[in-house]
N, C-alpha and C positions, 0 to 999 in steps of 0.2 A: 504494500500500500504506500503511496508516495506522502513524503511529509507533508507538500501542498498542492493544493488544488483537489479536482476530482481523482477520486481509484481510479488506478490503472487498469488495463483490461483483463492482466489476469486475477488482478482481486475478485471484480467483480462477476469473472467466468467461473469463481472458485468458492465462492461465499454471497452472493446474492440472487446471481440468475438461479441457481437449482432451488432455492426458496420464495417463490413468489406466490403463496396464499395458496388460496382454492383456487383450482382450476373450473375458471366458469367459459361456459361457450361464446358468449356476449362479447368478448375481447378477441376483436380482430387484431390489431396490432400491440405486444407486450412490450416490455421493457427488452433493451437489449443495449449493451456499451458502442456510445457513439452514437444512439437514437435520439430523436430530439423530442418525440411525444409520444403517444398512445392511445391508441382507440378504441371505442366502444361502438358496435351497432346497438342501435335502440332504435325497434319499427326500424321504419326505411331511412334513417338518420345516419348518419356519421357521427358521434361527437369525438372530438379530438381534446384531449388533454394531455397540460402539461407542469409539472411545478417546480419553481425554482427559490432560493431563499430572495431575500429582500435586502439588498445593500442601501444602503444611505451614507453618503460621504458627506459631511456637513461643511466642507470644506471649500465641494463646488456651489455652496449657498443653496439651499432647502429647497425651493423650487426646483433648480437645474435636478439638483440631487432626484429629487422627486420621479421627476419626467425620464431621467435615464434608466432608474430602479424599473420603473414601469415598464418600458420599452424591452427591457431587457426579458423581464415575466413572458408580455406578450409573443418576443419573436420566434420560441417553440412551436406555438402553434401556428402562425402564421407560416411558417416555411412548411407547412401540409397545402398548403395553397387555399386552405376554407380560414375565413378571417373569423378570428377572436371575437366572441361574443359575452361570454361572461366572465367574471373573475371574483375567486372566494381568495383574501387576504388576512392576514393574522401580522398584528404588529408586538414583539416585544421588545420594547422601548425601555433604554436607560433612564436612571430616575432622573440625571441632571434635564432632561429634554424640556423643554417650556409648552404648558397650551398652545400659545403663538405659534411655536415650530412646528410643534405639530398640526395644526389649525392650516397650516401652508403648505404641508406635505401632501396633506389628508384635500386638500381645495385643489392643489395643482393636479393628482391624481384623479379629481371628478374630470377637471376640466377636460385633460387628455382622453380620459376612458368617454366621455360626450363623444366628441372628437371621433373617435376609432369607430361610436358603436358597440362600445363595450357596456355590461353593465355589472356593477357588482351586486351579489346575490348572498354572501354571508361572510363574516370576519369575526375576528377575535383583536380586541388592542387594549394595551396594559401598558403600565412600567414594571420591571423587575428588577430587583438586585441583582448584581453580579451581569449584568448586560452591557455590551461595550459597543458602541460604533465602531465597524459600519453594519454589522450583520445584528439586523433587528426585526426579523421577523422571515415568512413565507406567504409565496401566492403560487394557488392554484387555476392555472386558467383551459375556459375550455371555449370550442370553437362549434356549432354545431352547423353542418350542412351535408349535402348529396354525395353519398359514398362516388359517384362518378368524378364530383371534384376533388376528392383526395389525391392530392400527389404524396404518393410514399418514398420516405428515406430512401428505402432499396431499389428504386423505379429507373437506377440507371440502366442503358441498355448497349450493348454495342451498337456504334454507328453515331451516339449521339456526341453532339458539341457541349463542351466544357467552356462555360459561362460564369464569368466572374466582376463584382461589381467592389469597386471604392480601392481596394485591394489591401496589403497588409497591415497590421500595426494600427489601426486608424483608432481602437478603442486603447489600448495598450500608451502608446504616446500622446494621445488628446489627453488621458486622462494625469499620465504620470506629468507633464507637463502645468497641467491646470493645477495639481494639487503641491507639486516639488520644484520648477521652474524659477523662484526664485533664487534656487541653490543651484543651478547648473547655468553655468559657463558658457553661456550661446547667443549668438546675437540675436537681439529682440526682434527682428525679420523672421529668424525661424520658430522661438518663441512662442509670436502670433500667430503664425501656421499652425504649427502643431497644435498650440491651444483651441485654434478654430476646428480642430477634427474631432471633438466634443459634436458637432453636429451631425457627425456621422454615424453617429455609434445607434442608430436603427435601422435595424431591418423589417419591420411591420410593412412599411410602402413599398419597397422592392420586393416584398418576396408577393404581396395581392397585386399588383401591377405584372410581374411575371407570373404567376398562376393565371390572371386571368386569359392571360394568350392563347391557353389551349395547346401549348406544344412543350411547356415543360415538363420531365418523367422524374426529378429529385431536385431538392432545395435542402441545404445545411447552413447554419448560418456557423461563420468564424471565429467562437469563442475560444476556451483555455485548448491551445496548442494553436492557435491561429490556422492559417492557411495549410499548411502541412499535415497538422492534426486533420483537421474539416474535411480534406482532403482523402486522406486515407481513413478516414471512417466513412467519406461517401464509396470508395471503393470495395471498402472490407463489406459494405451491407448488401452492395448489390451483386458481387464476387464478379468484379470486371475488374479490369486493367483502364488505367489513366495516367495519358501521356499530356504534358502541357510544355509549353515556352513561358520559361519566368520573364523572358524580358514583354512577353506581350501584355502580362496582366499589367493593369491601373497602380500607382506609387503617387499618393496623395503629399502634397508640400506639404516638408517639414516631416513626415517618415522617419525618409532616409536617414538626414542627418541626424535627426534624438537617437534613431538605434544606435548610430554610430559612436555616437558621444557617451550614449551607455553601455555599449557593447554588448548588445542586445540584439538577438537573431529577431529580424523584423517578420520573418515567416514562420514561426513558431511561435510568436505572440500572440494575447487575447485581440480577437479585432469582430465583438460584438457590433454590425452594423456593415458587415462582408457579407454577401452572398455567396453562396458555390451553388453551380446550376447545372445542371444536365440537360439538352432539348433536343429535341427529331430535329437530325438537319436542315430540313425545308420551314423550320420554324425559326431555327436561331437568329435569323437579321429580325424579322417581326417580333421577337424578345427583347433584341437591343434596341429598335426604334423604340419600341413602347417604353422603357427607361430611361433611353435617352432625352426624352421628350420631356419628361420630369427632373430632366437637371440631372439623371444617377450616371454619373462613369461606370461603364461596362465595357468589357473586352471581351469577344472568341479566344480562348488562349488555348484549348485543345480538343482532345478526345477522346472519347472510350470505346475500351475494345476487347476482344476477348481475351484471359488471362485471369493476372490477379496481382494487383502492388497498384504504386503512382512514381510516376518519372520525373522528374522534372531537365528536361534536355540529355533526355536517356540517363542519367541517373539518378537511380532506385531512390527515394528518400522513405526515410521509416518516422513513424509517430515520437512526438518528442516525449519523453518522458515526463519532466515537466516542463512546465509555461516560463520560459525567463524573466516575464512582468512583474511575476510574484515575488523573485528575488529581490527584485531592483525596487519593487514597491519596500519592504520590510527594511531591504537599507538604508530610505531614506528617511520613510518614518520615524526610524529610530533615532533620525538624527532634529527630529522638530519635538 
């Protein structure tokens, strides 16, 4: 089991998959390492769920904080291609937190879930002792529509194009940047770049914008292990092979340079608000217009085929063990 971040895949092949409850018929899609949600038939319904805990950095100012936490819950389900429809949330909250903060938490996250079409449906929220920011709670969200619109995890297929939006690092560096930035060494040009990739860090609109095209077969989004991670858990689910060009994919300003200055693999880092896409060739340019149209940087950068692994310019790359963010976060923490 790795110190930080999520279990690795043989934890979880080894201690959790062989235990999951009673075996009911109703669950078309279970749990599996590297899946992003789970499904229920109910009647002729799909619901798709997903849950994830609740950060809050009070650092990026309660609102921002607010709005990213959220984004982050919803893009589980969202990358099934059926849009987020409700969400059950549970807040536990350190005692120092004020009404006020929270009264802003709790408002910013109505106004977003309006917004989306989300609605929330049941919670839990408290203070506790011994609770420490940023991990203050969970959300459960679930998406309910036509099993036809399901795009699943495993749905890539030989033949299809490899589709990728914003590209590395973009949650990883907006965020270490917005929080530690004062303390690193770099001219305030890249600074404001990299800070400005805080806007990136959603994938809810790219991933309903591409499902609704009709020609995408999987959606992951780029969390802990970034691109390489996201990567080879889109390959391992659907047991194909994935060949890409790193230089074709998207490198949003100011990336680069923060990984460099933290030396920091920029493709192995969390980049919540990446897309990884798979689509029927005859669909892929009508995926990128449709993103494109919205302002999302998207690139064709490769394809899949039969086999089993991901390449990147013919060579194999393997699942990082862990996220380098998490290091580079706790280093500096430590130092504020």
């Amino acid at each position: 089991m790795t110190d930080l971040g999520k279990v690795d895949r043989a934890f979880f092949d080894a201690h959790i998959y062989p235990h999951l409850g009673a075996p009911r018929e109703d669950v078309a899609l279970g749990p599996k390492h590297g899946i992003d949600f789970g499904v229920l038939s109910v009647g002729e319904k799909a619901v798709v769920i997903a849950t994830d805990p609740v950060s809050i950095l009070p650092q990026l100012g309660f609102e921002q904080a607010a709005r990213f936490a959220l984004h982050i819950v919803l893009a589980d389900v969202a990358v099934s291609g059926i849009p987020p429809t409700h969400l059950a949330i549970s807040f536990s909250l350190p005692p120092e937190i004020t009404d006020e903060q929270f009264a802003t938490i709790w408002e910013t996250i109505d106004a977003e879930a309006k917004e989306l079409g989300v609605s929330v449906v049941t919670g839990h929220t408290a203070r506790y002792a011994g609770i420490e920011f940023p991990w203050v709670g969970a959300a459960t969200v679930l998406g309910v529509g036509d099993h036809d619109d399901l795009i699943r995890p495993d749905g890539a297929r030989p033949g299809d194009r490899l589709l990728i939006t914003k590209g590395p690092a973009a949650e990883a560096v907006g965020l270490l940047t917005t929080l530690f930035g004062d303390q690193m060494t770099l001219p305030d040009d890249v600074l404001e770049q990299a800070r400005s990739r805080m806007a990136d860090t959603t994938v809810v609109k790219d991933a309903l914008i591409a499902g609704a095209t009709g020609g995408v077969t999987a959606m992951h989004d780029a969390t802990e292990g970034g691109v390489h991670g996201g990567l080879v858990e889109l390959a391992r689910g659907a047991g194909v092979r994935i060949d890409f060009d790193p230089d074709a994919v998207p490198m949003l300003p100011g990336v680069e340079a923060v990984c460099d200055y933290l030396d920091m693999n920029p493709w192995a880092s969390t980049s919540c608000g990446t897309l990884l896409m798979t689509a029927k060739p005859s669909a892929a340019n009508a995926v990128i217009t449709a993103l494109e149209a919205e302002g999302i940087r998207v690139a064709d950068v490769g394809e899949v085929s039969e086999g089993e692994g991901v390449f990147a310019a013919g060579e194999r790359i393997e699942h990082p063990a862990v996220d380098p963010s998490w290091a580079v976060y706790a280093e500096y923490a430590e130092k504020t």
